[in-house]
Short mmCIF file of the C-alpha atoms (twelve columns), coordinates in Angstrom:
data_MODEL
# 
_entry.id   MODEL 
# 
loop_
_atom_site.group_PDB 
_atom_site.id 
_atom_site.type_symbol 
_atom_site.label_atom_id 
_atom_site.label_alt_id 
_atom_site.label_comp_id 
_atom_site.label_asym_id 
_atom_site.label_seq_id 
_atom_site.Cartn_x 
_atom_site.Cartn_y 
_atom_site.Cartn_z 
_atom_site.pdbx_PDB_model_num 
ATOM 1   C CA . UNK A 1   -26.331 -5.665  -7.029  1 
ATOM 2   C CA . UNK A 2   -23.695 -5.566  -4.201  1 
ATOM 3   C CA . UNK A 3   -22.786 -9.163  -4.178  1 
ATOM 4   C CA . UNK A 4   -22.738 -9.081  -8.154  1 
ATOM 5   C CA . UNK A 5   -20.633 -6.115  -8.412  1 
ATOM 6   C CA . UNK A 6   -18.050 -7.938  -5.692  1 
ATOM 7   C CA . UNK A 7   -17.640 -11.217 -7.784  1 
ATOM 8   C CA . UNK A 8   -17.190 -8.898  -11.155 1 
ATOM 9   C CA . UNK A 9   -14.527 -7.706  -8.909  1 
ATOM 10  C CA . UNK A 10  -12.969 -10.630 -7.793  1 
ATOM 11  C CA . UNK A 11  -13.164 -12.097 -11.688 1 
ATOM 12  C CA . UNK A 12  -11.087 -8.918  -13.072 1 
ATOM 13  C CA . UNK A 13  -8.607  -9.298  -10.351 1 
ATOM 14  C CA . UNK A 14  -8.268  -13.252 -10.762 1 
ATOM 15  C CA . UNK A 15  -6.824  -11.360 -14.772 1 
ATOM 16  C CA . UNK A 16  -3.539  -10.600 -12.736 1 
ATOM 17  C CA . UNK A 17  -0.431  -12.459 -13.994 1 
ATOM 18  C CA . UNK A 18  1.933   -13.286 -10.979 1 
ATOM 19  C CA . UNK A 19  -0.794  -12.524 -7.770  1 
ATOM 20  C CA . UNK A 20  -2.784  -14.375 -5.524  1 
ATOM 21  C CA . UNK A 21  -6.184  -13.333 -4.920  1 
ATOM 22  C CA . UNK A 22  -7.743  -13.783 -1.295  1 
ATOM 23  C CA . UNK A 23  -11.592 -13.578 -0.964  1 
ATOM 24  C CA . UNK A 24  -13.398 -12.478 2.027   1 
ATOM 25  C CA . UNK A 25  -12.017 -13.617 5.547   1 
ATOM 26  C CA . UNK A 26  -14.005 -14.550 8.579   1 
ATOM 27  C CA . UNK A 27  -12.520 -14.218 12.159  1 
ATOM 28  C CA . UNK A 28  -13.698 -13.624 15.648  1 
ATOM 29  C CA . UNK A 29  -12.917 -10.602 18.285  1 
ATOM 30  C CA . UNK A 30  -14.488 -11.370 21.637  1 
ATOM 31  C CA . UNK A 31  -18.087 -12.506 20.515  1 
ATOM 32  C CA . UNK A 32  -18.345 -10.852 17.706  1 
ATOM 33  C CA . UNK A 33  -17.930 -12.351 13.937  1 
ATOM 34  C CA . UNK A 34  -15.533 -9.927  11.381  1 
ATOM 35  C CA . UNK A 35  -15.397 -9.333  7.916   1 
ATOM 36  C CA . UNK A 36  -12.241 -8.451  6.008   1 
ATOM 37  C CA . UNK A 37  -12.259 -6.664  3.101   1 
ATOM 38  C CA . UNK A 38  -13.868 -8.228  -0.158  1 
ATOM 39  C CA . UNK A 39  -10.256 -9.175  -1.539  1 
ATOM 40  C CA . UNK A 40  -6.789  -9.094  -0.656  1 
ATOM 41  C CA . UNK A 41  -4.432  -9.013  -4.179  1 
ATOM 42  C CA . UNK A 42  -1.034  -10.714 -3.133  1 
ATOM 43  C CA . UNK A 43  2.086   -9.168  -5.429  1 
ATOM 44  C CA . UNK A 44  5.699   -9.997  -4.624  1 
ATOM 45  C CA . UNK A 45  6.224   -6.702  -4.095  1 
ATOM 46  C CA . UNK A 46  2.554   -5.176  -2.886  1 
ATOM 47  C CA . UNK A 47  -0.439  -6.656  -0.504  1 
ATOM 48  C CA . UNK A 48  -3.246  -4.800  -2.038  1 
ATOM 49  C CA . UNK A 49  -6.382  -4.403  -0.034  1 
ATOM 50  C CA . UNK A 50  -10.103 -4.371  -2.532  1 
ATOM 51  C CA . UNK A 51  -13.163 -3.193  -0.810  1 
ATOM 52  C CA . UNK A 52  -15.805 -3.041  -3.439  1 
ATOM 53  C CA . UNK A 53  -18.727 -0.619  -2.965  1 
ATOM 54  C CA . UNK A 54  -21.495 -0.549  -5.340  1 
ATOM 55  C CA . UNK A 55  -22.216 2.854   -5.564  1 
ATOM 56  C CA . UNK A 56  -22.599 6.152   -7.971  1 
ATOM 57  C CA . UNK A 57  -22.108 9.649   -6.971  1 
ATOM 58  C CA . UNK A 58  -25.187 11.302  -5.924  1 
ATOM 59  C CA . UNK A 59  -26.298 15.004  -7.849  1 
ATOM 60  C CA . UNK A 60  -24.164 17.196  -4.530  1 
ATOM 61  C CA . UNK A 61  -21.198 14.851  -6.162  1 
ATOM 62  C CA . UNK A 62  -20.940 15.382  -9.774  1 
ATOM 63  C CA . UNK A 63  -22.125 18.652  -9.024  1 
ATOM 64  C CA . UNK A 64  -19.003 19.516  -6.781  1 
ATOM 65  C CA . UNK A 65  -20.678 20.598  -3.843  1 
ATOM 66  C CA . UNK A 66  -17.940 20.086  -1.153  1 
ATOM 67  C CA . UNK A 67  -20.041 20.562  1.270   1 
ATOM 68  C CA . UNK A 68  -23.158 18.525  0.790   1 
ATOM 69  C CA . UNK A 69  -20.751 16.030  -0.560  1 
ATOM 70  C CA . UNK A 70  -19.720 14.130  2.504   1 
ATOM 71  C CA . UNK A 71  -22.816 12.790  3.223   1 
ATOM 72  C CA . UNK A 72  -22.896 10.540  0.290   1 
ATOM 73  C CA . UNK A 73  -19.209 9.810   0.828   1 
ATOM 74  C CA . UNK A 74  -20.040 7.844   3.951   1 
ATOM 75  C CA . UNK A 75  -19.688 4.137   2.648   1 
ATOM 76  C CA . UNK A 76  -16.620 5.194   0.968   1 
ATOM 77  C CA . UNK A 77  -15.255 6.099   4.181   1 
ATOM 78  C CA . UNK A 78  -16.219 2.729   6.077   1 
ATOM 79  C CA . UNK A 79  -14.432 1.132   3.453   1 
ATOM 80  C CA . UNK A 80  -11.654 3.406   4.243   1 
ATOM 81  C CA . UNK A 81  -12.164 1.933   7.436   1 
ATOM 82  C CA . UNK A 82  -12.099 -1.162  6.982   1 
ATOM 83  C CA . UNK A 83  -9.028  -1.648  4.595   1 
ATOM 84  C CA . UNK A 84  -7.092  0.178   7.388   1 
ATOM 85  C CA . UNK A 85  -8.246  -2.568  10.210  1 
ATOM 86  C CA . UNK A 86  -7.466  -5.686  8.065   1 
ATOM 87  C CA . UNK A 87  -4.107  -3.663  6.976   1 
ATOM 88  C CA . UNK A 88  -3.461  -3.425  11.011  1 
ATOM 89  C CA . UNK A 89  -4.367  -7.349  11.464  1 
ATOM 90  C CA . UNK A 90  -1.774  -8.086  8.621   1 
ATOM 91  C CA . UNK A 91  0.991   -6.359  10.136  1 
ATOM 92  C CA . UNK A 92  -0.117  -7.515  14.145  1 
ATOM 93  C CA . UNK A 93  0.536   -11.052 12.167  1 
ATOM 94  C CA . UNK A 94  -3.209  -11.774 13.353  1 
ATOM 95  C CA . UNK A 95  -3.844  -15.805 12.904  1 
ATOM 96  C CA . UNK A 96  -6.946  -15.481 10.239  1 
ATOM 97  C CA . UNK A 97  -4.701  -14.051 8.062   1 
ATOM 98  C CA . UNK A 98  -1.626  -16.377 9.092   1 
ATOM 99  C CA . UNK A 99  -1.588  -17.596 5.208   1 
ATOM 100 C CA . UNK A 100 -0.723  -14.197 3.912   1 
ATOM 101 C CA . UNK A 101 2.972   -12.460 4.976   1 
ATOM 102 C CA . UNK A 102 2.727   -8.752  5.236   1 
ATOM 103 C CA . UNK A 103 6.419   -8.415  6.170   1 
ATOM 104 C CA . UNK A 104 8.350   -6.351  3.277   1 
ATOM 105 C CA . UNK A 105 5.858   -5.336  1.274   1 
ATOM 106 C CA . UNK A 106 3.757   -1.782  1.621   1 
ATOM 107 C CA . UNK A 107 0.019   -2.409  1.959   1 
ATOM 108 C CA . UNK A 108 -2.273  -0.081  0.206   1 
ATOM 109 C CA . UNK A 109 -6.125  0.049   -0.261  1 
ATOM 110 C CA . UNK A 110 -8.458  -0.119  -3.504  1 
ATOM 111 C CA . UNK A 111 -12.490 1.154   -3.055  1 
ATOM 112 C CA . UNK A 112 -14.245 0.072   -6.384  1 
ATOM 113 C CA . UNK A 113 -16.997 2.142   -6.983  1 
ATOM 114 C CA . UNK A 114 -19.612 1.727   -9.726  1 
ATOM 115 C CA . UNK A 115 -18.728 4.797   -11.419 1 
ATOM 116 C CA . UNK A 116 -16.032 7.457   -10.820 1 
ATOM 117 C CA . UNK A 117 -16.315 9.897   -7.914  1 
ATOM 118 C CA . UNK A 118 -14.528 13.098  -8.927  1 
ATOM 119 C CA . UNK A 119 -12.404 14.689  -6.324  1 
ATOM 120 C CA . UNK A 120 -12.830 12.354  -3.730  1 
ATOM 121 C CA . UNK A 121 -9.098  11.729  -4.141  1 
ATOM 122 C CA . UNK A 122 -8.236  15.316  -3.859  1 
ATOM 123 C CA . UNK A 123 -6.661  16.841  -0.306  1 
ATOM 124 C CA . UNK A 124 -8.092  16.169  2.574   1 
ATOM 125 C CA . UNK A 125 -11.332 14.749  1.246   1 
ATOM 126 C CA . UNK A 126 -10.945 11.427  3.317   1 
ATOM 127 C CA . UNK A 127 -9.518  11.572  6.675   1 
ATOM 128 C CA . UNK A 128 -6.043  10.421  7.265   1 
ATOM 129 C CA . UNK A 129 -5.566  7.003   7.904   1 
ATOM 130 C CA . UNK A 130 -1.987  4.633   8.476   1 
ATOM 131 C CA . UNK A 131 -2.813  3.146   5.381   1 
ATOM 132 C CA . UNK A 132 -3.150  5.321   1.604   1 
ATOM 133 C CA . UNK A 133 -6.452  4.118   0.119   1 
ATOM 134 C CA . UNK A 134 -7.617  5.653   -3.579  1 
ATOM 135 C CA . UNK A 135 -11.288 5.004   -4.612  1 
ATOM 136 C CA . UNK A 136 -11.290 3.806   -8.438  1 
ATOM 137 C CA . UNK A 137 -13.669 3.605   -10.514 1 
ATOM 138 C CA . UNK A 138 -14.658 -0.365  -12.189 1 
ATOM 139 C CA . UNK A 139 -13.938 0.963   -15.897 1 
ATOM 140 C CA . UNK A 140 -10.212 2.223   -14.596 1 
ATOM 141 C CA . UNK A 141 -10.320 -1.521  -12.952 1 
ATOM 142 C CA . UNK A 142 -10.949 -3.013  -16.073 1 
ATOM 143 C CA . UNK A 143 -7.835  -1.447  -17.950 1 
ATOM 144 C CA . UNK A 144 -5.675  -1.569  -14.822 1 
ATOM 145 C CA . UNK A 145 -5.432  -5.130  -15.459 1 
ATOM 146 C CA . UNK A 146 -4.547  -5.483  -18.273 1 
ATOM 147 C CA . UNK A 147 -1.554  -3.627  -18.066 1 
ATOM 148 C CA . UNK A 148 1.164   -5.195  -20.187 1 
ATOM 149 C CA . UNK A 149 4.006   -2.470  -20.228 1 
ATOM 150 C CA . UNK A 150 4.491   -2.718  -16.569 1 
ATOM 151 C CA . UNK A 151 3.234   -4.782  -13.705 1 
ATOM 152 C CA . UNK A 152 -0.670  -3.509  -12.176 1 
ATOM 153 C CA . UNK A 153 1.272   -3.605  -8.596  1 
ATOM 154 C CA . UNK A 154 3.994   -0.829  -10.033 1 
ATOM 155 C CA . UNK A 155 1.811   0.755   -11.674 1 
ATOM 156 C CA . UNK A 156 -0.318  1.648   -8.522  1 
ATOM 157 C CA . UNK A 157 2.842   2.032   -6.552  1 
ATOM 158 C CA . UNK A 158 4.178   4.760   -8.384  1 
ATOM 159 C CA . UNK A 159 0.751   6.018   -8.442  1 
ATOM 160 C CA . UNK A 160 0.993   6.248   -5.129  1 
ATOM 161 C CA . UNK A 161 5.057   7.562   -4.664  1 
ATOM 162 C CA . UNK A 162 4.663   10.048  -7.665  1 
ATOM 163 C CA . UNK A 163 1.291   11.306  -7.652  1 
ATOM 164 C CA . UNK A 164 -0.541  10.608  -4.388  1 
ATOM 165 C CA . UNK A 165 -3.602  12.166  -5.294  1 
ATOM 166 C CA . UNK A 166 -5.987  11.876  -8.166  1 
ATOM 167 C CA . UNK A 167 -7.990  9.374   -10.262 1 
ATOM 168 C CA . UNK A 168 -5.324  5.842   -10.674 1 
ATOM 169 C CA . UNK A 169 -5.993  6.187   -14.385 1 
ATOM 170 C CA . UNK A 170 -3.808  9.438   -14.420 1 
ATOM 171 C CA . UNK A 171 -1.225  7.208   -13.678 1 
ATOM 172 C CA . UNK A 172 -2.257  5.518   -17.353 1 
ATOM 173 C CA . UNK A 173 -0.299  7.707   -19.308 1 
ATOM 174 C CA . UNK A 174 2.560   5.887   -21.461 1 
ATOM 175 C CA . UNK A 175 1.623   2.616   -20.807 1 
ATOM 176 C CA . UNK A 176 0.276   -0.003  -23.018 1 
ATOM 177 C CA . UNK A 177 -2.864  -2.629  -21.980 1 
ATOM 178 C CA . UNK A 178 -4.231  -5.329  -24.110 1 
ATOM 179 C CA . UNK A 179 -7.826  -6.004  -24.546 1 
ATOM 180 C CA . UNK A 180 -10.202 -6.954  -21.689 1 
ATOM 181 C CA . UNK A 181 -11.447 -10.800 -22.130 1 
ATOM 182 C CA . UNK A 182 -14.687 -10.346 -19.719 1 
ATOM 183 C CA . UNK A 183 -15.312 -6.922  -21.733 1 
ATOM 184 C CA . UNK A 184 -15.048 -8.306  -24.751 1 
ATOM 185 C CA . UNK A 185 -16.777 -11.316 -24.364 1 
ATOM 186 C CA . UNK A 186 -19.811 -9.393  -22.654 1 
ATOM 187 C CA . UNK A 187 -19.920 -6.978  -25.572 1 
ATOM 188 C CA . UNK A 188 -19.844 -9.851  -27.894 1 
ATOM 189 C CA . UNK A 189 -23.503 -10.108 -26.191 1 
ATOM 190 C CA . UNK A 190 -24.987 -7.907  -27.858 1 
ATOM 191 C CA . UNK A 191 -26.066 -7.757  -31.610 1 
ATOM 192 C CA . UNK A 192 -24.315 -4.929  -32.688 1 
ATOM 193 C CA . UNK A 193 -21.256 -6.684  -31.677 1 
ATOM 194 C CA . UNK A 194 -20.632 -7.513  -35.129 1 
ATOM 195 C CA . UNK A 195 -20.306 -3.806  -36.213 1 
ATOM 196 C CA . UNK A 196 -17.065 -1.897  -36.337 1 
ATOM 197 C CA . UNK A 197 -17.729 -0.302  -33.535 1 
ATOM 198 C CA . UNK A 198 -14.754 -0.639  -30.089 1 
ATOM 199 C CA . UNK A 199 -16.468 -1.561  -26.637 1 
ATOM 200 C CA . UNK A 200 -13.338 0.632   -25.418 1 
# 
């Protein structure tokens, strides 16, 4: 499911007008083989760092219990992890990632989760880290690029100056997207496809 999720990933972020989509990167420390993150999203004026993690809140998360709660939180934060240790390779300049310039451009992180994880977000829910990383959810994925009455990279960008906190899709509001082509053509799957009803 993990490796399926990832390339469903990869495919929605290949939608982006005017980026350049990295997959995985292999280097070496010492002995030891590294992974980067699943994708790195180039923008003119954003490096954008994708960790995809295929997995649902458990019944402590959707019922809000903040303290059972960061248990099942723990692959989100080892993604947090990791976007922050490829974000420090781009800026050391590191030689895997010699292709892509970091210089002049603010690096933030992306977890994809299956489904939304409410609160997680919120204050001091993940620990601190040099670089701001928001878990979204695939469906706000799947409308965040599609974005046509701005770009997807200012869009998260002033998600980040103006709201800092919070699902991305509150940063939604006002804007305009166009239809998904792999949600449409996956709902065009199914039989009822040919009813009136919207896969939105």
């Amino acid at each position: 499911m993990g490796h399926l999720f990832e390339a469903y990933v990869g495919r929605h972020l290949r939608l982006l007008p005017n980026a350049q989509v990295h997959a995985e990167i292999l280097h070496r420390k010492g002995g030891q083989q590294l992974k980067s993150v699943d994708w790195i999203v180039e923008f003119p004026d954003l490096l954008l760092l994708v960790e995809v993690e295929a997995t649902m809140p458990t019944e402590a998360v959707r019922l809000g219990d903040l303290e059972a709660a960061p248990a099942a939180w723990n692959m989100l934060i080892t993604a947090c992890d990791q976007i922050d240790a490829v974000a420090g390779y781009l800026r050391d300049g590191h030689g895997a990632y010699a292709d892509i310039k970091a210089a002049g451009r603010p690096i933030l992180g992306l977890v994809i989760t299956l489904e939304p994880f409410y609160l997680i977000n919120g204050s001091d829910l993940l620990p601190a880290r040099t670089t701001p990383v928001y878990v979204a959810s695939a469906e706000e994925l799947e409308q965040l690029v599609t974005v046509t009455s701005t770009t997807a990279s200012q869009l998260i960008l002033r998600h980040h100056e103006h709201a800092g906190r919070g699902h991305v899709r509150g940063s939604f509001a006002g804007h305009t997207f166009e239809p998904n082509p792999i949600v449409e053509s996956a709902w065009h799957r199914y039989p009822w496809s040919g009813s009136s009803t919207d896969p939105d």
